[in-house]
mmCIF file of the N, C-alpha and C atoms, coordinates in Angstrom:
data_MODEL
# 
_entry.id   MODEL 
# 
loop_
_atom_site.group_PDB 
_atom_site.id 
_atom_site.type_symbol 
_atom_site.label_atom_id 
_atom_site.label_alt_id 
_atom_site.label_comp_id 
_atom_site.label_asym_id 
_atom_site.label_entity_id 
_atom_site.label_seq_id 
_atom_site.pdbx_PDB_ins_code 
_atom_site.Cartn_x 
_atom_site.Cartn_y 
_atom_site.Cartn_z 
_atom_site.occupancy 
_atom_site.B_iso_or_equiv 
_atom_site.pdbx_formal_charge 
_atom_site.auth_seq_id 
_atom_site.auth_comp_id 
_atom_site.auth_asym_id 
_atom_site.auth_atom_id 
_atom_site.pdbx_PDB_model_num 
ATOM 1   N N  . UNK A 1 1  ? -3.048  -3.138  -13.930 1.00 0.00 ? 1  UNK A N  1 
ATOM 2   C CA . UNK A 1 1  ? -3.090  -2.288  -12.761 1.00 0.00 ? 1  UNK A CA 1 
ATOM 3   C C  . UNK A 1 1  ? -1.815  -2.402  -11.921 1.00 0.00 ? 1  UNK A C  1 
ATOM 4   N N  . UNK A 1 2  ? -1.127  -3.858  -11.668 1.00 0.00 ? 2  UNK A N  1 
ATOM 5   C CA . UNK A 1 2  ? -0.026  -4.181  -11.061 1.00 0.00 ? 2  UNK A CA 1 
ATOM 6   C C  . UNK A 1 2  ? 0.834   -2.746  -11.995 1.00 0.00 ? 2  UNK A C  1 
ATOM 7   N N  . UNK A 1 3  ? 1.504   -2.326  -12.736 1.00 0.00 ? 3  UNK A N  1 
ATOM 8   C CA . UNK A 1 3  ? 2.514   -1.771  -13.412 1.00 0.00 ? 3  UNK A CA 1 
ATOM 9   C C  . UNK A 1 3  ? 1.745   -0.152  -12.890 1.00 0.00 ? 3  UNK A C  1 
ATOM 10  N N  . UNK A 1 4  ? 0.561   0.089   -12.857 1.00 0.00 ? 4  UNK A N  1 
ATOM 11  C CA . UNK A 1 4  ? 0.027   1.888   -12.257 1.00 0.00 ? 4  UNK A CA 1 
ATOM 12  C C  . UNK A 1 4  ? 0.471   1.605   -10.596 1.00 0.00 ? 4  UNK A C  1 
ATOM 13  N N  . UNK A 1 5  ? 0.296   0.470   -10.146 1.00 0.00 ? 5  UNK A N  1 
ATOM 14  C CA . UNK A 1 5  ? 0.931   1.011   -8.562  1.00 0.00 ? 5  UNK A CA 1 
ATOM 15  C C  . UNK A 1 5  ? 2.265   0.789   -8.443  1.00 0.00 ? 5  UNK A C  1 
ATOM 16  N N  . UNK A 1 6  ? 2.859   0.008   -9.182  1.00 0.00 ? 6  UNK A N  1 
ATOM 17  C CA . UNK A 1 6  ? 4.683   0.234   -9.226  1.00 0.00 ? 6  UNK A CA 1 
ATOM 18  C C  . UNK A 1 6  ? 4.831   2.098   -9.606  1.00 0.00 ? 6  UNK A C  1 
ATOM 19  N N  . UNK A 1 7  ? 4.583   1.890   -10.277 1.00 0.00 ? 7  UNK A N  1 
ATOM 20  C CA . UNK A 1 7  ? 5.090   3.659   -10.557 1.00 0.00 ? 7  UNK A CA 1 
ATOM 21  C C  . UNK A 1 7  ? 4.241   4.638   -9.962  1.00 0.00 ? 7  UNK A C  1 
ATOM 22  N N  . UNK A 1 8  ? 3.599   4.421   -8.801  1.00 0.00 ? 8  UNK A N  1 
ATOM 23  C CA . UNK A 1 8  ? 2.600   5.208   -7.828  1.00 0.00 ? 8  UNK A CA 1 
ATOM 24  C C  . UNK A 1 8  ? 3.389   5.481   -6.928  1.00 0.00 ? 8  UNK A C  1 
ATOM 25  N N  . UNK A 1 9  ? 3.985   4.310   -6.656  1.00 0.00 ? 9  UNK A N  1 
ATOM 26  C CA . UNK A 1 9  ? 5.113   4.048   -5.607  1.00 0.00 ? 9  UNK A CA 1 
ATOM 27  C C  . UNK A 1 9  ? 6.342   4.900   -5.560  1.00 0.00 ? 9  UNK A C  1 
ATOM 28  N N  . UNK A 1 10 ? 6.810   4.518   -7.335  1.00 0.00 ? 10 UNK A N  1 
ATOM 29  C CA . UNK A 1 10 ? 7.891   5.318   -7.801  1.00 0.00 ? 10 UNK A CA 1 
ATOM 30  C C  . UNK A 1 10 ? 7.726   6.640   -7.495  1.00 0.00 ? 10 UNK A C  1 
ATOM 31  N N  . UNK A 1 11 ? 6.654   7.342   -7.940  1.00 0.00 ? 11 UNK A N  1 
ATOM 32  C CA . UNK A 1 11 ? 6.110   8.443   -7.561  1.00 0.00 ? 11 UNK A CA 1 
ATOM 33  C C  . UNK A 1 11 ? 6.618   8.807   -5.925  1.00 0.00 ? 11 UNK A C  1 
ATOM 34  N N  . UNK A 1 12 ? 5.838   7.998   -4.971  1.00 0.00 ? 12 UNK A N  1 
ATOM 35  C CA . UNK A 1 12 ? 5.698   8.450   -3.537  1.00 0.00 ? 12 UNK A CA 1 
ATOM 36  C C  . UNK A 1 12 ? 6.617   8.442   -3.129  1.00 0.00 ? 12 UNK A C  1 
ATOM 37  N N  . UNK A 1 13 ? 7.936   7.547   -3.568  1.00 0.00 ? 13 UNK A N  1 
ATOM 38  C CA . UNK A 1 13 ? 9.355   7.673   -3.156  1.00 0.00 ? 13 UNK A CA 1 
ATOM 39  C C  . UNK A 1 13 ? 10.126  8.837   -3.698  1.00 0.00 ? 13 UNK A C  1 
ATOM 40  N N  . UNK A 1 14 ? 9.654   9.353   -4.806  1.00 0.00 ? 14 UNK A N  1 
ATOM 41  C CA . UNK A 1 14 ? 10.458  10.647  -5.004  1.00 0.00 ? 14 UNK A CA 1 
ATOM 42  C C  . UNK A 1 14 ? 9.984   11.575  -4.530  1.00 0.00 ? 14 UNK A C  1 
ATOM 43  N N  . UNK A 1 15 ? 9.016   11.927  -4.299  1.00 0.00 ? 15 UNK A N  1 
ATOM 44  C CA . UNK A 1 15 ? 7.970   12.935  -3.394  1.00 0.00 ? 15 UNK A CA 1 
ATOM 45  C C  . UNK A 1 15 ? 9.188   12.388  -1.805  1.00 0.00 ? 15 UNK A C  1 
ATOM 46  N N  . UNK A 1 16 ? 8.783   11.609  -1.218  1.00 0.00 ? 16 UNK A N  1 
ATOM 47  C CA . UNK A 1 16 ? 9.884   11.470  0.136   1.00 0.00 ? 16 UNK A CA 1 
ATOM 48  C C  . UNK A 1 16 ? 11.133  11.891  -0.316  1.00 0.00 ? 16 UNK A C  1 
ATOM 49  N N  . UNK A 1 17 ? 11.685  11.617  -1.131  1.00 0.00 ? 17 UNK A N  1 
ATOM 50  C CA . UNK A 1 17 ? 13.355  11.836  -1.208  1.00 0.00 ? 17 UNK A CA 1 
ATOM 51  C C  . UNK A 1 17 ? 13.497  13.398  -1.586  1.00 0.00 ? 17 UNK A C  1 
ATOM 52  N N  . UNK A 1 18 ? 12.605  13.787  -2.230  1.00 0.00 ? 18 UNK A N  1 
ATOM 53  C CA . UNK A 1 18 ? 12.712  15.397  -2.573  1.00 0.00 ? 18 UNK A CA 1 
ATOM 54  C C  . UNK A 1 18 ? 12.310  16.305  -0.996  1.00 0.00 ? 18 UNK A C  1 
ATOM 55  N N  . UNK A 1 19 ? 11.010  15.459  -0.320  1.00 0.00 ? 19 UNK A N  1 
ATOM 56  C CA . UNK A 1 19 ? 11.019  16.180  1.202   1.00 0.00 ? 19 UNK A CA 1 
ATOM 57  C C  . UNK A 1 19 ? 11.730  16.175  2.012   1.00 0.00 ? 19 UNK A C  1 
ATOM 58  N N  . UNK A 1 20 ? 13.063  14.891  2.207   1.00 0.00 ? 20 UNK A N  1 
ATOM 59  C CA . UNK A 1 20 ? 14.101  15.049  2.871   1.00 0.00 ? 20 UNK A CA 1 
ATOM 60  C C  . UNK A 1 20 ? 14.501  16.132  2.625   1.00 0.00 ? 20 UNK A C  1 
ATOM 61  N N  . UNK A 1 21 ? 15.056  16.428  1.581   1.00 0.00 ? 21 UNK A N  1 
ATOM 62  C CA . UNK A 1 21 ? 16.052  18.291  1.558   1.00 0.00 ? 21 UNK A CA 1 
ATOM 63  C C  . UNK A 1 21 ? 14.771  19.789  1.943   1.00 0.00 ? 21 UNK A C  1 
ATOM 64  N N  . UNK A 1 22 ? 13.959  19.704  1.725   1.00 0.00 ? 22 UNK A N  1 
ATOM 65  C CA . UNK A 1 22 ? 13.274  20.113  2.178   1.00 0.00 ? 22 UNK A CA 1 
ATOM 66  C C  . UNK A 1 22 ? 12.282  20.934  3.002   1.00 0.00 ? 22 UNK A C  1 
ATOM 67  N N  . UNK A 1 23 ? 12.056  21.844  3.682   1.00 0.00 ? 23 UNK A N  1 
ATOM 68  C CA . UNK A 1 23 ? 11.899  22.958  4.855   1.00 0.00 ? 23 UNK A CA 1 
ATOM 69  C C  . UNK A 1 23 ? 10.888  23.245  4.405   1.00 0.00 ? 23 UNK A C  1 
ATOM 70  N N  . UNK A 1 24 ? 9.875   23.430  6.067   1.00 0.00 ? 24 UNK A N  1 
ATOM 71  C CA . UNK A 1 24 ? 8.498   24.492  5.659   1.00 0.00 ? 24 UNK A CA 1 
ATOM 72  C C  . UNK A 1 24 ? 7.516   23.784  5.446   1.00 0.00 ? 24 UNK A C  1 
ATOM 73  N N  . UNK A 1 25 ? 6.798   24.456  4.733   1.00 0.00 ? 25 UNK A N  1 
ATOM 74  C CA . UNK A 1 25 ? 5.181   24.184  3.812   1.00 0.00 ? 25 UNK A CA 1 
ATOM 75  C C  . UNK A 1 25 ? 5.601   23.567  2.834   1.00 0.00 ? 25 UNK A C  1 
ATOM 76  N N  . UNK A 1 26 ? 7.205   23.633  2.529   1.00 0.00 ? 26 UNK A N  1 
ATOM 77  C CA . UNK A 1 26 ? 6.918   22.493  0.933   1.00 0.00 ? 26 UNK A CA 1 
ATOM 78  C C  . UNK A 1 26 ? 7.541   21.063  0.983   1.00 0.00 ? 26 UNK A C  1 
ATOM 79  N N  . UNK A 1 27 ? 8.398   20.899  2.468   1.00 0.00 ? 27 UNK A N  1 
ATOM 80  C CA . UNK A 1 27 ? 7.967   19.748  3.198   1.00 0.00 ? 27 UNK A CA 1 
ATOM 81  C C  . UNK A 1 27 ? 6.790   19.220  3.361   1.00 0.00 ? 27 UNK A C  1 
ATOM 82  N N  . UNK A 1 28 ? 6.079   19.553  4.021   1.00 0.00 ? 28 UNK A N  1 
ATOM 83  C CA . UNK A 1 28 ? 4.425   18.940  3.928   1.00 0.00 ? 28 UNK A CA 1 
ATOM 84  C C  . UNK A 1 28 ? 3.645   18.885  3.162   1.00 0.00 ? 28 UNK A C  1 
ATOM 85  N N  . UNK A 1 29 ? 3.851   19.632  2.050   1.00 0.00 ? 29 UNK A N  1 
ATOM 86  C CA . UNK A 1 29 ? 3.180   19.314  0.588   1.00 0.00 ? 29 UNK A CA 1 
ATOM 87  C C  . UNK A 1 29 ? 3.605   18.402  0.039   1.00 0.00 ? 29 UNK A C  1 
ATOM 88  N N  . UNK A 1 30 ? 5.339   17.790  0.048   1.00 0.00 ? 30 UNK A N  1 
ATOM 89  C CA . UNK A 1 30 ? 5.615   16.868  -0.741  1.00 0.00 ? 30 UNK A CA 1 
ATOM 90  C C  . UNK A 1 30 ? 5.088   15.700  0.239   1.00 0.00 ? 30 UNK A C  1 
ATOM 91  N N  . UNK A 1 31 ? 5.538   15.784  1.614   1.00 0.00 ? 31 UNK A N  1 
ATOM 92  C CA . UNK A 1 31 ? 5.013   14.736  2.432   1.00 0.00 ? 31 UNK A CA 1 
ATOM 93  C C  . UNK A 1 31 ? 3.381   14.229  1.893   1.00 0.00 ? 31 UNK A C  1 
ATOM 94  N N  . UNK A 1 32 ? 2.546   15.489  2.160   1.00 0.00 ? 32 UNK A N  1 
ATOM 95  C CA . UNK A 1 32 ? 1.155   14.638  1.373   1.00 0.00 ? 32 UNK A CA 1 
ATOM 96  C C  . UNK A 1 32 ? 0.956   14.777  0.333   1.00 0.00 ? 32 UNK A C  1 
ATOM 97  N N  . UNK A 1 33 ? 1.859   14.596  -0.734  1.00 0.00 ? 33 UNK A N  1 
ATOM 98  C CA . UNK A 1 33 ? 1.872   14.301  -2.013  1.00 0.00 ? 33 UNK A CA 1 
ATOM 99  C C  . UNK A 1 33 ? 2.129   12.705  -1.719  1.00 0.00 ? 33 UNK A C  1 
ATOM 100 N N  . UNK A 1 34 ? 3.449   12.242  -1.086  1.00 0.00 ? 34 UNK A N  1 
ATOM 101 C CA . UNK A 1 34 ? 3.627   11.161  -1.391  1.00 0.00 ? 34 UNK A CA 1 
ATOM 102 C C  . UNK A 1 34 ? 2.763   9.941   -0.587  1.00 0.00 ? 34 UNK A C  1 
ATOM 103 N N  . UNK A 1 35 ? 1.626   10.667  0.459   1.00 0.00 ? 35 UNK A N  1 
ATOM 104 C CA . UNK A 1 35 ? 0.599   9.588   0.996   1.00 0.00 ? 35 UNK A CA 1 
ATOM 105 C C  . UNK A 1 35 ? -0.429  9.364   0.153   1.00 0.00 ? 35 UNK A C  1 
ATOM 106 N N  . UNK A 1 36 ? -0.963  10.365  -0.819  1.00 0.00 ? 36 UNK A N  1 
ATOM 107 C CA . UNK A 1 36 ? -1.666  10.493  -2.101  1.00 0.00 ? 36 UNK A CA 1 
ATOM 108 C C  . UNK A 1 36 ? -1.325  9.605   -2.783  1.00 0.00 ? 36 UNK A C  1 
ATOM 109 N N  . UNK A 1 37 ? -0.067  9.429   -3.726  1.00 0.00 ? 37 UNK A N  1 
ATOM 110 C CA . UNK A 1 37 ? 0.611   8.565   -4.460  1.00 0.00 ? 37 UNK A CA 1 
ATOM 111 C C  . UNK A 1 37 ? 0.728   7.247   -3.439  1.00 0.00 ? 37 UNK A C  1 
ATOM 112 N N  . UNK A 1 38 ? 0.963   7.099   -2.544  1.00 0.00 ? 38 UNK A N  1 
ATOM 113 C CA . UNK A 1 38 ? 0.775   5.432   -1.980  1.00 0.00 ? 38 UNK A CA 1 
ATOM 114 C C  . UNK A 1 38 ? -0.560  5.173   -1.677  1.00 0.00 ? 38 UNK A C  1 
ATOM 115 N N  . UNK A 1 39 ? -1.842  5.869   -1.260  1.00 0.00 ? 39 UNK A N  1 
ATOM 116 C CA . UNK A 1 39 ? -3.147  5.707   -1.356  1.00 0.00 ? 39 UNK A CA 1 
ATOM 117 C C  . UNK A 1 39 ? -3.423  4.949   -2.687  1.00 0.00 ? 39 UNK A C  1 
ATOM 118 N N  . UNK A 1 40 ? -3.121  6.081   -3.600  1.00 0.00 ? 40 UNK A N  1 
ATOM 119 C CA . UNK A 1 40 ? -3.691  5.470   -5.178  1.00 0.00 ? 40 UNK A CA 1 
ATOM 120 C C  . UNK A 1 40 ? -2.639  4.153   -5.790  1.00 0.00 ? 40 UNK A C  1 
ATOM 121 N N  . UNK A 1 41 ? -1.611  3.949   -4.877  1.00 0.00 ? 41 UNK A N  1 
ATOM 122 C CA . UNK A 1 41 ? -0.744  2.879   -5.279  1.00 0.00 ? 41 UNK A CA 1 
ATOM 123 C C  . UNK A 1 41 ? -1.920  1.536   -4.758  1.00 0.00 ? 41 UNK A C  1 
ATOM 124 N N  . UNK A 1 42 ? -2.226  1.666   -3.826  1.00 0.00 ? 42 UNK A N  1 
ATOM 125 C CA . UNK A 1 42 ? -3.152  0.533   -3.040  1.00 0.00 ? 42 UNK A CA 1 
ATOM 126 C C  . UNK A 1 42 ? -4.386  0.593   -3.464  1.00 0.00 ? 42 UNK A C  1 
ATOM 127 N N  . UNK A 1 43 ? -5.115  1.476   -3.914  1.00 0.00 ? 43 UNK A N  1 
ATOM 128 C CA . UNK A 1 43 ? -5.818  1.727   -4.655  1.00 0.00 ? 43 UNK A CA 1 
ATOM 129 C C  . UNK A 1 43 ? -5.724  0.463   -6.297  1.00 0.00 ? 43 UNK A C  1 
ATOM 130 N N  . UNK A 1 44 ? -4.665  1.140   -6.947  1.00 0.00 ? 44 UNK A N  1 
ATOM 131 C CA . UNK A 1 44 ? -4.694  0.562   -8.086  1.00 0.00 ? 44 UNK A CA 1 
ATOM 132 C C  . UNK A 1 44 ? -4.570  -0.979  -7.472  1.00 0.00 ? 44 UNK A C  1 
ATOM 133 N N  . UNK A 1 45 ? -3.694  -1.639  -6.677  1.00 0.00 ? 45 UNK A N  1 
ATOM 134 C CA . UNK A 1 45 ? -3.268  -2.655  -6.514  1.00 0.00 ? 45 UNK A CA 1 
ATOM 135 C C  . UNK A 1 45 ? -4.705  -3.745  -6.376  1.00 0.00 ? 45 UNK A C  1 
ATOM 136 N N  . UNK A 1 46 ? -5.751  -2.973  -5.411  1.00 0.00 ? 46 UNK A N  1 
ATOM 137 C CA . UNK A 1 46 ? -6.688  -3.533  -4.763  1.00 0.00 ? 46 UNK A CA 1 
ATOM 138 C C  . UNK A 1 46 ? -7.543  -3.824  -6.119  1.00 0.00 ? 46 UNK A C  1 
ATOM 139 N N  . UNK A 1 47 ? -7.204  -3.444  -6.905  1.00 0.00 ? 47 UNK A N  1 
ATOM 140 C CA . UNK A 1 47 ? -8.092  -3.751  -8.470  1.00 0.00 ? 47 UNK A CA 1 
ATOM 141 C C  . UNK A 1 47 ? -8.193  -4.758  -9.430  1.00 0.00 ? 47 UNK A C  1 
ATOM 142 N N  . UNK A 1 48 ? -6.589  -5.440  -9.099  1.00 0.00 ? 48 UNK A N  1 
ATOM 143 C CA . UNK A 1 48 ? -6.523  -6.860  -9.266  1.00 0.00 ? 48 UNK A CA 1 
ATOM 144 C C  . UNK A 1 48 ? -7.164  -7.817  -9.020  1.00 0.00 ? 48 UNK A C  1 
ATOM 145 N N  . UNK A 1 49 ? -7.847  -8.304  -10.067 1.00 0.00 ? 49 UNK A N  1 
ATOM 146 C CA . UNK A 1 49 ? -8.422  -9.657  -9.996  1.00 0.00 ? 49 UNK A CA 1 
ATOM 147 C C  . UNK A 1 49 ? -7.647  -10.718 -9.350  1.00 0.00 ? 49 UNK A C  1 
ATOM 148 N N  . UNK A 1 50 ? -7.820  -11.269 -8.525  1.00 0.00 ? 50 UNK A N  1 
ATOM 149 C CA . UNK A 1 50 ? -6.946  -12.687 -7.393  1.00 0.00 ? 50 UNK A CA 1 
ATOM 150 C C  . UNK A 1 50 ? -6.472  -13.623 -8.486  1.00 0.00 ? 50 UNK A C  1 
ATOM 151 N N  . UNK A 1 51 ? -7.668  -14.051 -9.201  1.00 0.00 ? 51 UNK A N  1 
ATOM 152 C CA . UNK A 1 51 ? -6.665  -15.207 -10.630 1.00 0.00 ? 51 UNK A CA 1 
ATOM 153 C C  . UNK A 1 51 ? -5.931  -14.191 -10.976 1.00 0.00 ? 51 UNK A C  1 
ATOM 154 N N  . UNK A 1 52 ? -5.617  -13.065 -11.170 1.00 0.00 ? 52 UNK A N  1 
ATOM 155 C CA . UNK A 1 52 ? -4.764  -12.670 -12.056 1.00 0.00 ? 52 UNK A CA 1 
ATOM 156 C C  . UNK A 1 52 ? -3.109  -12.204 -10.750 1.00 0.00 ? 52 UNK A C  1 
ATOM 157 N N  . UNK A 1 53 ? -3.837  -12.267 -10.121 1.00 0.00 ? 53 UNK A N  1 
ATOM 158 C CA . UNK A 1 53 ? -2.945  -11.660 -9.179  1.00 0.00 ? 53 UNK A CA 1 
ATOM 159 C C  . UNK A 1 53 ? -2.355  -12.418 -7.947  1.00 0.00 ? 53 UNK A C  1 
ATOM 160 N N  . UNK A 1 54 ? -2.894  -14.119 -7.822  1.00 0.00 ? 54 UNK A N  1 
ATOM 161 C CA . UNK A 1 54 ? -3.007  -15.322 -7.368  1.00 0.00 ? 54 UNK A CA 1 
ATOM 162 C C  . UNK A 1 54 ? -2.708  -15.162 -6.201  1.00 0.00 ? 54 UNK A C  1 
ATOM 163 N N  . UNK A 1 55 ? -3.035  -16.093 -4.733  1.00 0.00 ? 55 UNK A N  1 
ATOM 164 C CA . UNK A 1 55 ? -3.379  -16.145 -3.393  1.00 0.00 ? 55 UNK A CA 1 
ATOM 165 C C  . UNK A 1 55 ? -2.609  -14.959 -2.837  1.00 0.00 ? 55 UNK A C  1 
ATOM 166 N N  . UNK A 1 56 ? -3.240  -14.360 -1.998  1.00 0.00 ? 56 UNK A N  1 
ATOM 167 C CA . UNK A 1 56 ? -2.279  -13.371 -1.373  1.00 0.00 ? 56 UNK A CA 1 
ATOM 168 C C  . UNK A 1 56 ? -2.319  -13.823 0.059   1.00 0.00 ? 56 UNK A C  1 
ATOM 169 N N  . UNK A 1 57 ? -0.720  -13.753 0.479   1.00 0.00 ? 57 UNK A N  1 
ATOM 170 C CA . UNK A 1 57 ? -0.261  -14.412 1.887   1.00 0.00 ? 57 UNK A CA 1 
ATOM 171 C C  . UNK A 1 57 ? -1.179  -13.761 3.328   1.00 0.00 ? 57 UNK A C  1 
ATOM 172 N N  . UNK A 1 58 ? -1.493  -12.018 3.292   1.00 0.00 ? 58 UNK A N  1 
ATOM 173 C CA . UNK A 1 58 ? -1.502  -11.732 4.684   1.00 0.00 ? 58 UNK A CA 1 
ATOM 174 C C  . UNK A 1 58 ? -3.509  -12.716 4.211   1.00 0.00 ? 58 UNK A C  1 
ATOM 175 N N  . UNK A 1 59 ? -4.515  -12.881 3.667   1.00 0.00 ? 59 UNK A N  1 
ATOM 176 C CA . UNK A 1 59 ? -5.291  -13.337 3.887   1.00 0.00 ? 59 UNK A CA 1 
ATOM 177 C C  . UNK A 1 59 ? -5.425  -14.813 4.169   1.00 0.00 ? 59 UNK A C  1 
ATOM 178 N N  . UNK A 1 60 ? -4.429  -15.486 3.755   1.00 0.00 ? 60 UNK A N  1 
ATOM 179 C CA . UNK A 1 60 ? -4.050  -16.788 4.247   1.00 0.00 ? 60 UNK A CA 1 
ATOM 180 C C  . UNK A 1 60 ? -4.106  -16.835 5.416   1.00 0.00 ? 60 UNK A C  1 
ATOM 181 N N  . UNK A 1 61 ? -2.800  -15.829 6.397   1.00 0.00 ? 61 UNK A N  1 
ATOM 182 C CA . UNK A 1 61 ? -2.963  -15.383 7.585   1.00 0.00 ? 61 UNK A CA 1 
ATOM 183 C C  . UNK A 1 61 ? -4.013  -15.321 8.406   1.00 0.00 ? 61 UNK A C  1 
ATOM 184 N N  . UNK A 1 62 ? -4.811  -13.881 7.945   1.00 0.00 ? 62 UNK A N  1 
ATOM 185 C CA . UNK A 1 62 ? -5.770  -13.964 7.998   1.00 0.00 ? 62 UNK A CA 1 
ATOM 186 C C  . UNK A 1 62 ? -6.888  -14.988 8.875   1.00 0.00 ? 62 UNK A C  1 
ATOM 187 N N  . UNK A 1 63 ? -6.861  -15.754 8.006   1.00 0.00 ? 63 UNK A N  1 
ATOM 188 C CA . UNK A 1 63 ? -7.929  -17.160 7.919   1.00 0.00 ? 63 UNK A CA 1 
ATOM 189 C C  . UNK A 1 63 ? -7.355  -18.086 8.950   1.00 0.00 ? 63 UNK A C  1 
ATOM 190 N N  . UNK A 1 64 ? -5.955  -18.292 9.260   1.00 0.00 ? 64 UNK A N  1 
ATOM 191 C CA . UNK A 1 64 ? -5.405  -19.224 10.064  1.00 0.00 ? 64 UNK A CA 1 
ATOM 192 C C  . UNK A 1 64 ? -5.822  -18.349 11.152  1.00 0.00 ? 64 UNK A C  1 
ATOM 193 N N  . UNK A 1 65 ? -5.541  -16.797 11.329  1.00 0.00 ? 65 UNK A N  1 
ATOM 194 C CA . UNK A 1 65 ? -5.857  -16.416 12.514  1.00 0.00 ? 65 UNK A CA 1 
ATOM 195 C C  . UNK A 1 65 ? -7.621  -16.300 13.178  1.00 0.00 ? 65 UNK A C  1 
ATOM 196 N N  . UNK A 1 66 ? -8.215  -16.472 12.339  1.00 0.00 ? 66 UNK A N  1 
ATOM 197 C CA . UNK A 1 66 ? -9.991  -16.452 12.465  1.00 0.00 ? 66 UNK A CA 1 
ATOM 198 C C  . UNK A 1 66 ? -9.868  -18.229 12.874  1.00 0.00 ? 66 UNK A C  1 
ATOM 199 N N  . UNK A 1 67 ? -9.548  -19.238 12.488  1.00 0.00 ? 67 UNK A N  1 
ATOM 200 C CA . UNK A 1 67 ? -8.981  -20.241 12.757  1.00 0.00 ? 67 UNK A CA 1 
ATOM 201 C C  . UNK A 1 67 ? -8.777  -20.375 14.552  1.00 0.00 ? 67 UNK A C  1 
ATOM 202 N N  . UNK A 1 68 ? -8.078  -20.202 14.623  1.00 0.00 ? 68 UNK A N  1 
ATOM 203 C CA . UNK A 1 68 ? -7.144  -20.024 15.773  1.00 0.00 ? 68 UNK A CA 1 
ATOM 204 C C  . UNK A 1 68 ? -8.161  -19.574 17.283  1.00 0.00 ? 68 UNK A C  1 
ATOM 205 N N  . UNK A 1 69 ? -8.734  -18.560 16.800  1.00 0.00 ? 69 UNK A N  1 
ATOM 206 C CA . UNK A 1 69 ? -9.726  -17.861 17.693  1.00 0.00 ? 69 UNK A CA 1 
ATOM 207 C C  . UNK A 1 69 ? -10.917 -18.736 17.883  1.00 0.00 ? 69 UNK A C  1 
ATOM 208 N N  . UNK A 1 70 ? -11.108 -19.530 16.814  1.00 0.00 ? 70 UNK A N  1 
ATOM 209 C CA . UNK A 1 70 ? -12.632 -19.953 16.842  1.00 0.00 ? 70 UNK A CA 1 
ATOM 210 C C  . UNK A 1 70 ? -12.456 -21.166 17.850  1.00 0.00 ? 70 UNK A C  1 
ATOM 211 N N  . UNK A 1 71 ? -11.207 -21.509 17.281  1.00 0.00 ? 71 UNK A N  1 
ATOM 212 C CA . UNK A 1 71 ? -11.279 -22.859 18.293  1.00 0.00 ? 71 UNK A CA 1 
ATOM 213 C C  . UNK A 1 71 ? -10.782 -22.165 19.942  1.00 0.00 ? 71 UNK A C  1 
ATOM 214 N N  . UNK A 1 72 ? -10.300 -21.491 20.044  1.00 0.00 ? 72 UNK A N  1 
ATOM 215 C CA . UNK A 1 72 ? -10.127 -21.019 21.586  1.00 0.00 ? 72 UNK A CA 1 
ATOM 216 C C  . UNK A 1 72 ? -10.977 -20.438 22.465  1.00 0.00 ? 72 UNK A C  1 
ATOM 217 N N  . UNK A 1 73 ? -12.571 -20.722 21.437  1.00 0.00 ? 73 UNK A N  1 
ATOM 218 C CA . UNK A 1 73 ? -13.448 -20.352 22.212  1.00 0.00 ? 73 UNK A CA 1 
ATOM 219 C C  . UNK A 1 73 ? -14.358 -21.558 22.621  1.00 0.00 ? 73 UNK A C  1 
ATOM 220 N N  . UNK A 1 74 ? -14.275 -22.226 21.633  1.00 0.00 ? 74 UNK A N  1 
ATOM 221 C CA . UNK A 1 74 ? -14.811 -23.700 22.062  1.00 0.00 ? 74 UNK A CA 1 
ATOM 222 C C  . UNK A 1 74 ? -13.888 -24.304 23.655  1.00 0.00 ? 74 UNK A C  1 
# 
């Protein structure tokens, strides 16, 4: 799944770089073309199994910040 949201991406960046030149209605078509293609980029990504895809930092975060709160209420 990691390798379908690299090239989702690839995707959503050429969709942006083609809407830079751009004007009109086919500005905003490529524009939500390329939120489509980063949706399904996060999409695919979120499909990863964690062993396969091992600790991810912002939930570390996360947890220090649920952390953080709990004790500032005590």
């Amino acid at each position: 799944m990691r390798v379908l949201a690299t090239r989702y991406r690839c995707r959503a960046h050429e969709c942006l770089e083609i809407a830079r030149a751009s004007v009109g209605e086919k500005r905003i078509i490529l524009l939500d073309l390329a939120q489509t293609w980063l949706r399904l980029a996060q999409e695919a990504g979120a499909l990863i199994p964690r062993t396969a895809a091992g600790p991810s930092q912002p939930v570390v975060q996360q947890q220090q910040q649920d952390q953080a709160t709990d004790d500032d209420v005590q």
